[in-house]
C-alpha positions, 0 to 999 in steps of 0.5 A: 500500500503506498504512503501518501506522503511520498511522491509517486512517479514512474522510473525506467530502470534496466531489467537486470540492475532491477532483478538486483534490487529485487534480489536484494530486497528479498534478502532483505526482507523490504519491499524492491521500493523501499530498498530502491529507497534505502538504496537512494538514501546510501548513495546520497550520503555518500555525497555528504547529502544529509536527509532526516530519517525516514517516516515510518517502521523503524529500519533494521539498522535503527534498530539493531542500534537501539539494541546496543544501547 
């Protein structure tokens, strides 16, 4: 079910790098769009881009930090 306070749009992404994705996301166990979006997020901060956490269920990595504490 889409979030309505995200933006919807089409993307054409090669089939091969989406069958990775896909691929990534079952592993993961996310959705192929929200590790399209995680994917985004890390390649962002990367580049220094700095973006408030994601609305929302809390990420594994969120949690497995919270779990150190």
């Amino acid at each position: 079910m889409a979030s309505p306070d995200k933006k919807a749009f089409p993307l054409r992404v090669d089939p091969a790098l989406w069958a990775e994705v896909e691929r990534l996301a079952a592993m993961e166990l996310r959705s192929a769009n929200a590790q399209a979006e995680l994917l985004l997020r890390e390649a962002l901060s990367r580049r220094g881009i700095k973006l408030s956490p994601p609305k929302g269920r809390a990420t594994a990595a969120r949690s497995e930090q919270e779990a150190k504490e």
